[in-house]
C-alpha positions as CSV (number, residue, x, y, z in Angstrom):
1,X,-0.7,-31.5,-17.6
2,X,-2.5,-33.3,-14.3
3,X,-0.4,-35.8,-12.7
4,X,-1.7,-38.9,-10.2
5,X,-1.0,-37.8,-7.0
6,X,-1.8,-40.6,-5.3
7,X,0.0,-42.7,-7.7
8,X,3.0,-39.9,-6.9
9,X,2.8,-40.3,-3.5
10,X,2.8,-44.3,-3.5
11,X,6.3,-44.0,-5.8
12,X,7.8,-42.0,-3.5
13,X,6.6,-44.0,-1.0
14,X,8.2,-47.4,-2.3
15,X,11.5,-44.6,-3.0
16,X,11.3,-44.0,0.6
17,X,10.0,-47.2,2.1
18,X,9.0,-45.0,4.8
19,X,5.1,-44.3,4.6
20,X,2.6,-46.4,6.3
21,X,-1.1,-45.8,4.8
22,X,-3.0,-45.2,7.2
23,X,-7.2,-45.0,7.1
24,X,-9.0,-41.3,6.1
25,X,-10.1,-40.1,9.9
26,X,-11.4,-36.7,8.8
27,X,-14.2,-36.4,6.2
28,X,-14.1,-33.7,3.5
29,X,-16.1,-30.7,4.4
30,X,-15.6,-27.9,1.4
31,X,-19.0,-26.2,1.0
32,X,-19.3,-23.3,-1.7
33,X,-15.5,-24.1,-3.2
34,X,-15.7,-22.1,-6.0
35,X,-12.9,-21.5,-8.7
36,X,-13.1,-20.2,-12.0
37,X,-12.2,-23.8,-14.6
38,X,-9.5,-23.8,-16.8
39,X,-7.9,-20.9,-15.5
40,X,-3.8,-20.3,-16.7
41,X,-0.9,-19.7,-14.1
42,X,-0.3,-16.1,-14.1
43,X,3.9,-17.1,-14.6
44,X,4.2,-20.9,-15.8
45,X,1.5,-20.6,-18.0
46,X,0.3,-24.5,-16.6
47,X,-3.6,-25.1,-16.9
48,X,-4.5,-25.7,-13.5
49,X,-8.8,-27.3,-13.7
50,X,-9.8,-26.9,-9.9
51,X,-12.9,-29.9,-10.4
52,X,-9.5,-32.4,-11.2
53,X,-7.6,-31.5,-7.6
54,X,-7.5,-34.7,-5.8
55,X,-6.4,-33.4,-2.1
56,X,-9.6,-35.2,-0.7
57,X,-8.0,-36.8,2.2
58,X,-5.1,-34.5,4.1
59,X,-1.7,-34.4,2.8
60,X,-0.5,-36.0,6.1
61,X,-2.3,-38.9,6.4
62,X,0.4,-41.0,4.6
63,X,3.4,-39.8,6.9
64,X,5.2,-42.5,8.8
65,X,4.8,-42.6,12.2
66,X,5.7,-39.9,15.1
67,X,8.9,-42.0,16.1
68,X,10.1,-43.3,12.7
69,X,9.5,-39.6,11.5
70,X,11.7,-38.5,14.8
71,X,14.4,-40.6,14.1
72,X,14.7,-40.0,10.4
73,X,14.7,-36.3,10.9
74,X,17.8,-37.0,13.7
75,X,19.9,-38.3,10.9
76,X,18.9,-35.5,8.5
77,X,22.0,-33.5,8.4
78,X,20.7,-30.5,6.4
79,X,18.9,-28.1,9.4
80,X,18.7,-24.3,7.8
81,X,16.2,-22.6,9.1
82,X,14.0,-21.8,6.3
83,X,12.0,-18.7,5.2
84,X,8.2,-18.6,6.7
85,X,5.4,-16.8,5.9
86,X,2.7,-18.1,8.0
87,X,0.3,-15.6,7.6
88,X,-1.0,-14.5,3.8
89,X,-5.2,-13.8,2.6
90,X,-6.1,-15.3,-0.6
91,X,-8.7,-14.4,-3.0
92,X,-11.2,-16.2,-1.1
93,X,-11.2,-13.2,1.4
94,X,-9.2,-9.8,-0.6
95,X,-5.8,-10.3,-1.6
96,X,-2.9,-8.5,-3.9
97,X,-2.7,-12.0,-5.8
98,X,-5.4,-12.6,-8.5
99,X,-5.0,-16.5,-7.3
100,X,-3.4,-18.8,-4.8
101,X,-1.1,-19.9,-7.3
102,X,0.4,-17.0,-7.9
103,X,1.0,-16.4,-4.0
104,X,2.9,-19.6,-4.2
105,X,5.0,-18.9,-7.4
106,X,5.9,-15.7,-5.4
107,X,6.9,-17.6,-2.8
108,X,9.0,-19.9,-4.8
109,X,10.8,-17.4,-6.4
110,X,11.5,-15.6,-3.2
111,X,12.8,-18.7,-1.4
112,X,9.8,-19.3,1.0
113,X,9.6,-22.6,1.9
114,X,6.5,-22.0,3.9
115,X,3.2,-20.2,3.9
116,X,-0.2,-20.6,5.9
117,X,-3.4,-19.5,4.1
118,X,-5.4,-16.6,6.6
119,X,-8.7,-15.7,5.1
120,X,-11.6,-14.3,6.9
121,X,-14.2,-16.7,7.4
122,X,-13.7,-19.2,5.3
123,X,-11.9,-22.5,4.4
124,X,-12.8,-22.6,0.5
125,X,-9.2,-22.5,-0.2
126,X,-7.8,-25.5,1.7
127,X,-8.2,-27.8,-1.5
128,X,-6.4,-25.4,-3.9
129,X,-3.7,-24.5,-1.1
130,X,-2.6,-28.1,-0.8
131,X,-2.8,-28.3,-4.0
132,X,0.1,-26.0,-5.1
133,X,1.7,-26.4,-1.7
134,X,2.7,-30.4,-3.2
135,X,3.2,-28.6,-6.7
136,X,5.3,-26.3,-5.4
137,X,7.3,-27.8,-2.5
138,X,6.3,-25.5,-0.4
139,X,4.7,-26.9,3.7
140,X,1.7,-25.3,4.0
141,X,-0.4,-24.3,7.0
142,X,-3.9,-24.2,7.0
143,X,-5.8,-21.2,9.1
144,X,-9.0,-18.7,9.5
145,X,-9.3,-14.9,10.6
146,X,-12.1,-13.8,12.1
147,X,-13.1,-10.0,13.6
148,X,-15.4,-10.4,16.8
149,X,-16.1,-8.2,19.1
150,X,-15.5,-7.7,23.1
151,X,-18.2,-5.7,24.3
152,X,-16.8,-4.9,27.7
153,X,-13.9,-3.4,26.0
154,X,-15.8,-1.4,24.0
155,X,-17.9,0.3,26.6
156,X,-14.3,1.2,28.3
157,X,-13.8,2.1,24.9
158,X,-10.2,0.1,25.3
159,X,-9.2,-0.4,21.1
160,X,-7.3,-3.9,21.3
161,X,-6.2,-5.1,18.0
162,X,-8.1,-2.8,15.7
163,X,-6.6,0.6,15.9
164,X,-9.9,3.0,15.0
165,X,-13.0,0.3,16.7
166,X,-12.8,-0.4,20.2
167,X,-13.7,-3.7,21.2
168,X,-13.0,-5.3,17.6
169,X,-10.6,-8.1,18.2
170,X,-9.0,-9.7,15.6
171,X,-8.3,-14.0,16.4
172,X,-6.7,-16.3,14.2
173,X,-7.3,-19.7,14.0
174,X,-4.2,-21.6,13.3
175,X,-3.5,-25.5,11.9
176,X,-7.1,-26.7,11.1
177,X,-8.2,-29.9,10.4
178,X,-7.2,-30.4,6.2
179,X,-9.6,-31.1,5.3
180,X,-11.6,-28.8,6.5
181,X,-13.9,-30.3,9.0
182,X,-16.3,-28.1,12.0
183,X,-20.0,-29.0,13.5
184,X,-22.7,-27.6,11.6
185,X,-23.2,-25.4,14.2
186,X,-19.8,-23.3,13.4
187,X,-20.5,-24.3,10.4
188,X,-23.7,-21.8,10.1
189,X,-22.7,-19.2,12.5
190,X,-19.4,-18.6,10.0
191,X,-21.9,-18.1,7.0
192,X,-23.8,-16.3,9.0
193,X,-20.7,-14.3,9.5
194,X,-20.3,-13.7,5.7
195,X,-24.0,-13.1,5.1
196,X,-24.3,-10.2,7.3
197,X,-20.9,-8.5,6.1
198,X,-21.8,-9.2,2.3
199,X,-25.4,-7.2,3.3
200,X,-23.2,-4.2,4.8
201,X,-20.9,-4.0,1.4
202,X,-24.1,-4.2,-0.6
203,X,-26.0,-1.3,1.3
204,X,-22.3,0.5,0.5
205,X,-22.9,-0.2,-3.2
206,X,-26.6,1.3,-3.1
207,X,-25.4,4.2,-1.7
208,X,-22.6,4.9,-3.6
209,X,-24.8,4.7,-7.0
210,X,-26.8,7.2,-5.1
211,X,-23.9,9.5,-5.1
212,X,-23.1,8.8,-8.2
213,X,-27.0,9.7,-9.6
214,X,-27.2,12.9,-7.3
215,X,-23.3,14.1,-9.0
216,X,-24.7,13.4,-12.7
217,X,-22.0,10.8,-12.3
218,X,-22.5,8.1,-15.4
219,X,-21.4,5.1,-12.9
220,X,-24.0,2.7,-11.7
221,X,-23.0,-1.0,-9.9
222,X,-24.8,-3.8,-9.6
223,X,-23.5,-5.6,-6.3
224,X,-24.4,-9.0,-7.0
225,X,-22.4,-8.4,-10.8
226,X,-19.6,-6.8,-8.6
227,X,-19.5,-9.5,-6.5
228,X,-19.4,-12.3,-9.0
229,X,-17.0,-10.6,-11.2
230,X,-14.7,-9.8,-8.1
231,X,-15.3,-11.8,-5.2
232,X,-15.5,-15.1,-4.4
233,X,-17.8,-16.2,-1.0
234,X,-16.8,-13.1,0.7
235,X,-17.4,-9.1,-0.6
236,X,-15.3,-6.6,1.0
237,X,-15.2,-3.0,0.6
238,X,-11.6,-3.3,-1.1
239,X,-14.1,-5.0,-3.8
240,X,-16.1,-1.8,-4.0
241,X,-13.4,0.7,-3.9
242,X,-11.4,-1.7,-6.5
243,X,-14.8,-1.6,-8.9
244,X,-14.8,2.5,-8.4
245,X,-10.4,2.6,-9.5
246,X,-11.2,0.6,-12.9
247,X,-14.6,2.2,-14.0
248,X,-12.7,5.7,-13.7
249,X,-10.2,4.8,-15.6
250,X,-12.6,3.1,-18.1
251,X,-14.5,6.5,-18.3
252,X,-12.0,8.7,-18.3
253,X,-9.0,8.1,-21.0
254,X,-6.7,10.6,-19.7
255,X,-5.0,10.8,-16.7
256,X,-5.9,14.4,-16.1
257,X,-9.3,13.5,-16.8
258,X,-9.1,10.5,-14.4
259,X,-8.0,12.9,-11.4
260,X,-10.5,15.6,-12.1
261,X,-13.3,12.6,-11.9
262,X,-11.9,11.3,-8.8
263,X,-12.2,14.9,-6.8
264,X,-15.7,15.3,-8.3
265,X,-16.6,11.5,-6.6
266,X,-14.1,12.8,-3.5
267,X,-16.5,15.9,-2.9
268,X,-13.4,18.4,-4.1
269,X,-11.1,16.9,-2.4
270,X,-8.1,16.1,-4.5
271,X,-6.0,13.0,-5.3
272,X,-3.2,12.6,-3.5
273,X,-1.7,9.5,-5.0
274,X,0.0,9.3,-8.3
275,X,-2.7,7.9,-10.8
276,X,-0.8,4.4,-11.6
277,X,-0.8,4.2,-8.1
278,X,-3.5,1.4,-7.7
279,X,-3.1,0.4,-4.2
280,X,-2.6,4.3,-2.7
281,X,-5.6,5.7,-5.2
282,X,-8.1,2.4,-4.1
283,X,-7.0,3.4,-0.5
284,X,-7.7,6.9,-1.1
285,X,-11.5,5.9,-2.1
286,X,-12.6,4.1,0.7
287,X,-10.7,6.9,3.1
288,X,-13.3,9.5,0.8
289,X,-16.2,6.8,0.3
290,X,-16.2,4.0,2.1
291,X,-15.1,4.7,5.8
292,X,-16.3,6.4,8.6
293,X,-17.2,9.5,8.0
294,X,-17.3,9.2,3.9
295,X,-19.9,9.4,1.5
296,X,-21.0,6.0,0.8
297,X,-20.2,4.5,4.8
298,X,-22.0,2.2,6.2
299,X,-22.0,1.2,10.0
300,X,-21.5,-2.4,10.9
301,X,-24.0,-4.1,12.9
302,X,-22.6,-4.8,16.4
303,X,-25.2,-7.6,16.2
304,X,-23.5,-9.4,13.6
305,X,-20.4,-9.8,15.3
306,X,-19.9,-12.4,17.1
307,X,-17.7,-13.1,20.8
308,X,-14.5,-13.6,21.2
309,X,-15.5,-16.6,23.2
310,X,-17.8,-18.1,20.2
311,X,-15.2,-17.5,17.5
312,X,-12.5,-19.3,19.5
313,X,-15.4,-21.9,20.0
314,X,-15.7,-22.3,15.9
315,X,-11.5,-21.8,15.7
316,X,-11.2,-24.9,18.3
317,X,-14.1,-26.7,16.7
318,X,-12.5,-26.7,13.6
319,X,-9.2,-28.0,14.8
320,X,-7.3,-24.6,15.3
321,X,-5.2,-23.2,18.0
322,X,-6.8,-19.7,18.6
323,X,-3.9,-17.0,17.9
324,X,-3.9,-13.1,18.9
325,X,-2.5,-10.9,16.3
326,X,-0.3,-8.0,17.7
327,X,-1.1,-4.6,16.2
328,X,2.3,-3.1,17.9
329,X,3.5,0.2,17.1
330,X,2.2,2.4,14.2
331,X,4.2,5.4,12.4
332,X,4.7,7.3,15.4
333,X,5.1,4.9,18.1
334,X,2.2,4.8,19.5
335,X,0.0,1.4,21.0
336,X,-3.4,0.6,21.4
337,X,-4.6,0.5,25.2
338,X,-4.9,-3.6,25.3
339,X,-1.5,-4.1,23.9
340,X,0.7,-1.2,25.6
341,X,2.1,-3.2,28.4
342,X,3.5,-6.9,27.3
343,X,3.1,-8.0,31.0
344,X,-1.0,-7.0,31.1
345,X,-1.4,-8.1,27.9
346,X,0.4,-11.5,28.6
347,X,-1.8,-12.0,31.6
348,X,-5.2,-10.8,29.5
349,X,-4.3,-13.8,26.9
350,X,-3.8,-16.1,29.3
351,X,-7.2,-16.0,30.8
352,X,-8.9,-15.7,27.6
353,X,-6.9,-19.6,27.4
354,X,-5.3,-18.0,24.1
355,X,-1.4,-19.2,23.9
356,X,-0.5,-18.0,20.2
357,X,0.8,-15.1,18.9
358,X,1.6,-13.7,15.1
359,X,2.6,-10.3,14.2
360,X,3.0,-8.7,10.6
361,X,6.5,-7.5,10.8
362,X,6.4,-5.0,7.8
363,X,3.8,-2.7,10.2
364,X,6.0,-2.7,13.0
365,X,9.5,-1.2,14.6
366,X,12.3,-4.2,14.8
367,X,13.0,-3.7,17.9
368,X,10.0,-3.5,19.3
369,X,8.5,-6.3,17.7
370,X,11.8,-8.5,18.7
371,X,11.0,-7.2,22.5
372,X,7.2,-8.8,22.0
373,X,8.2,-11.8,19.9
374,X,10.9,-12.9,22.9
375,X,9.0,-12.2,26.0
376,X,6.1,-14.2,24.5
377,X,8.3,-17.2,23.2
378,X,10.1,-17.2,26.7
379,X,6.4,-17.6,28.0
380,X,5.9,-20.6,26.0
381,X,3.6,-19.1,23.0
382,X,3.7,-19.8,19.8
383,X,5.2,-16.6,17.9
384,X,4.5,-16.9,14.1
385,X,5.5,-14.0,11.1
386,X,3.5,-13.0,8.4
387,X,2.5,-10.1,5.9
388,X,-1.0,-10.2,5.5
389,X,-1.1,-9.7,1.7
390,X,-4.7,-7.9,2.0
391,X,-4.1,-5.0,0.0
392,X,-3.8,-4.1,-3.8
393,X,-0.3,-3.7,-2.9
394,X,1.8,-6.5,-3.8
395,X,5.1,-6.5,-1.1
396,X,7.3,-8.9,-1.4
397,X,7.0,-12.4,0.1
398,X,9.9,-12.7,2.4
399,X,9.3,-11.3,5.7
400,X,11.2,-7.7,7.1
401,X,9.9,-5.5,9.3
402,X,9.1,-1.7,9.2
403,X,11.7,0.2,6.5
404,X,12.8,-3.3,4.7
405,X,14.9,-4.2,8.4
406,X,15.2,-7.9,7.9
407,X,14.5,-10.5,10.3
408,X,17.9,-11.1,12.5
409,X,18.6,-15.2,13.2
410,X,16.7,-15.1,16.6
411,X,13.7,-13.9,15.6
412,X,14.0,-16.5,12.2
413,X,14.5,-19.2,14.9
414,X,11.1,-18.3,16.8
415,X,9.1,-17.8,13.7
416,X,10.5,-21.4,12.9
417,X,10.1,-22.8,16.4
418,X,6.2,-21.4,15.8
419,X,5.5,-22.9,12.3
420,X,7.4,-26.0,13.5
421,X,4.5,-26.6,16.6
422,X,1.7,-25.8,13.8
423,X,2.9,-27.9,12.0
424,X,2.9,-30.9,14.2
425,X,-0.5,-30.3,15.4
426,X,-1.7,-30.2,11.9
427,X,0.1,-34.2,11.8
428,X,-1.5,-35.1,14.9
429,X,-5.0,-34.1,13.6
430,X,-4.3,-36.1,10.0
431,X,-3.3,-39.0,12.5
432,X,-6.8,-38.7,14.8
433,X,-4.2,-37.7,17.6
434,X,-4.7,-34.8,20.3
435,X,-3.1,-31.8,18.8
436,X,-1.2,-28.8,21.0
437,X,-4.4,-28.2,22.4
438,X,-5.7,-30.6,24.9
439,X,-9.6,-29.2,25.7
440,X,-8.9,-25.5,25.7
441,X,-5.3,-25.6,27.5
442,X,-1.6,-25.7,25.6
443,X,0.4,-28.1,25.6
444,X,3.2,-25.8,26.6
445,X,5.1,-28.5,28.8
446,X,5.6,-30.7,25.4
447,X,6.3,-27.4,23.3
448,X,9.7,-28.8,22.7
449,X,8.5,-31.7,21.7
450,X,6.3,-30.1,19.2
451,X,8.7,-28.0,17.7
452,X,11.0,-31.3,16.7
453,X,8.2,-33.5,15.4
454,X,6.9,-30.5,13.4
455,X,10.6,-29.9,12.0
456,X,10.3,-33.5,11.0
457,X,7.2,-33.0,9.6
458,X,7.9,-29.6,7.1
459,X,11.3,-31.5,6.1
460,X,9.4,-34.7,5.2
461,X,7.2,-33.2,3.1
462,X,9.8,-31.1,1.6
463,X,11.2,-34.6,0.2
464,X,7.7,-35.8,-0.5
465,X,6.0,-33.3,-2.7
């Protein structure tokens, strides 16, 4: 079932007479990788053993060089502009896929010919991401989410990117180093990170069985159970409220029964989802439970969090370009106070030296997410599309915005013009080469350049894997 990959990659190489070995320049950094062994493909039924993954070195070391990857990708005569999602969580954070390989089957079956792996905090799923990126033929780009916090803007009590919590910013890190790689430093502030948001969930869990005792409620958790059961590094109250949906319905055998349990845990309030809806009914426990103002709630520590300045220290450190992601409109049009005006917003990135953008289309109004995506790409950002993929639900794969609208051909061209730089910063990295950041600043006078190297680079590895 396990091929050679290396041995792969030297036939194709030979095939090809186009790859030039080159020496490893990155050491392999992946502390706490956990995956359950022997585990089966949820569709192709193939045993996939996580200890026998060879990606040890990255998956771009072995690519010709810049010009001799230039020139072949002139002659290519096949240019469609593929289908991107650069932006999906994994199980390593909370995800609607019980696995990374199934987010990639997904993606295979919907025609998406590239993805980028987004979890909070953590690289733990590199290895298994390039993995099934070379099983699948699918370019993959490796990043990190982080929530920090601006305190300046929170005194004003200006919400940025977070539409409840002023002050919380949400920053992407995009195309790290594959293997992972950051100083030790980063290195313990981001487990410090998951330390302190584990504690909150935990303290959730304590109080919640205390609900449960004071209701005569037969439900007790153990949160270190919950989270090995459910979680990997990371435990998030979607864990919780997750644990909550399937002990109901393991107490309760009906679905009447299950609905008169929930507004007993709800405090009388009733259901409002239909019972097989998992995602709406887990939703509808952490609105009752787990958020402010519920039951079980517990406030985050604004000492935990940690600047925006310091996490786009550890996103740089790592070999990421720091990324904003755009909120936009919600249901009824309306913006949060640091996004509201493109021009101040523009200006506001800029001095925080942040030159990336992504946006989750499926959140937003198409045409005012094409009126962000093109005044930001005329600016010189890199725009990137994804869909997030951290809820029970599970959308589909290919990118559309609000209502199912799809993408029109311009905004499929910046999304592709955005992977494409990502792309060839992660090559430059594999090669020990600067990458689209040079110190803190953008490269944005060589943008174009990027975008055709890291065209190159996505087709070359399309032929490769």
């Amino acid at each position: 079932m396990y091929f050679n990959q290396p041995l792969k990659v030297f036939v194709k190489a030979i095939n090809e007479n186009a790859i030039r070995f080159k020496r490893k320049y990155y050491s392999i950094r992946i502390d706490g990788f956990y995956c359950i062994k022997n585990t089966i493909n949820y569709f192709t039924g193939i045993e996939i053993n996580p200890d026998k993954m060879n990606i040890k070195e990255s998956i771009f070391l072995s690519f010709p060089k810049e010009k001799e990857l230039a020139k072949w990708y002139q002659n290519k005569t096949d240019k469609d502009v593929p289908n991107i999602n650069g932006h999906i969580h994994t199980p390593h954070s909370f995800s609607a896929f019980n696995s990374i390989g199934q987010a990639f089957e997904l993606a295979k079956n919907e025609d998406v010919s590239i993805l980028g792996i987004n979890d909070f905090y953590t690289t733990d799923g590199f290895r298994e991401f390039a993995e099934w990126a070379k099983k699948t033929n699918i370019f993959p780009l490796f990043n990190i989410e982080f929530m920090a916090l601006q305190h300046d803007l929170q005194k004003k009590g200006m919400r940025v990117n977070d539409p409840n919590n002023p002050g919380r910013t949400y920053l992407s890190g995009k195309g790290l180093c594959q293997p992972a790689k950051m100083s030790d430093d980063s290195a313990r502030k981001t487990e410090n990170l998951i330390i302190q948001s584990n504690r909150q969930t935990f303290d959730m869990v304590e109080k919640l069985n205390f609900l449960f005792r004071k209701k005569n409620i037969d439900i007790q958790f153990d949160p270190k159970e919950l989270k090995q059961r459910l979680a990997k590094n990371i435990f998030r109250e979607r864990h919780i409220a997750q644990a909550v949906r399937i002990t109901v319905f393991e107490k309760a055998e009906t679905d009447l029964e299950r609905a008169k349990l929930f507004n007993v845990i709800f405090n009388g309030a009733k259901v409002k989802s239909a019972i097989d809806d998992v995602a709406g009914l887990e939703n509808e426990i952490r609105t009752n439970l787990l958020k402010s103002g519920g039951s079980a709630f517990v406030p985050e520590d604004a000492g935990a969090f940690l600047t925006l300045e310091e996490v786009m220290g550890i996103i740089t450190d790592a070999g990421g370009i720091p990324c904003y992601p755009l909120l936009l409109d919600d249901t009824n049009g309306k913006f949060t106070e640091f996004e509201a005006d493109k021009e101040t917003l523009l200006k506001n990135l800029l001095q925080k030296e942040i030159y990336s953008i992504e946006l989750i289309p499926g959140r937003n109004d198409c045409k005012i997410l094409k009126e962000y995506a093109k005044y930001f790409h005329k600016k010189g950002f890199i725009v990137t599309f994804g869909t997030e993929h951290n809820t029970p639900r599970l959308e589909p794969m290919k990118i559309s915005c609000r209502g199912g609208v799809e993408l029109d051909n311009e905004l499929k061209h910046i999304n592709y013009n955005g992977a494409a730089v990502i792309a060839a910063h992660q090559y430059y990295l594999s090669q020990g080469m600067v990458g689209y950041l040079e110190g803190c600043k953008a490269r944005i006078s060589e943008k174009d350049k990027f975008v055709e190297l890291g065209k190159a680079v996505i087709n070359y590895f399309r032929i490769l894997s």
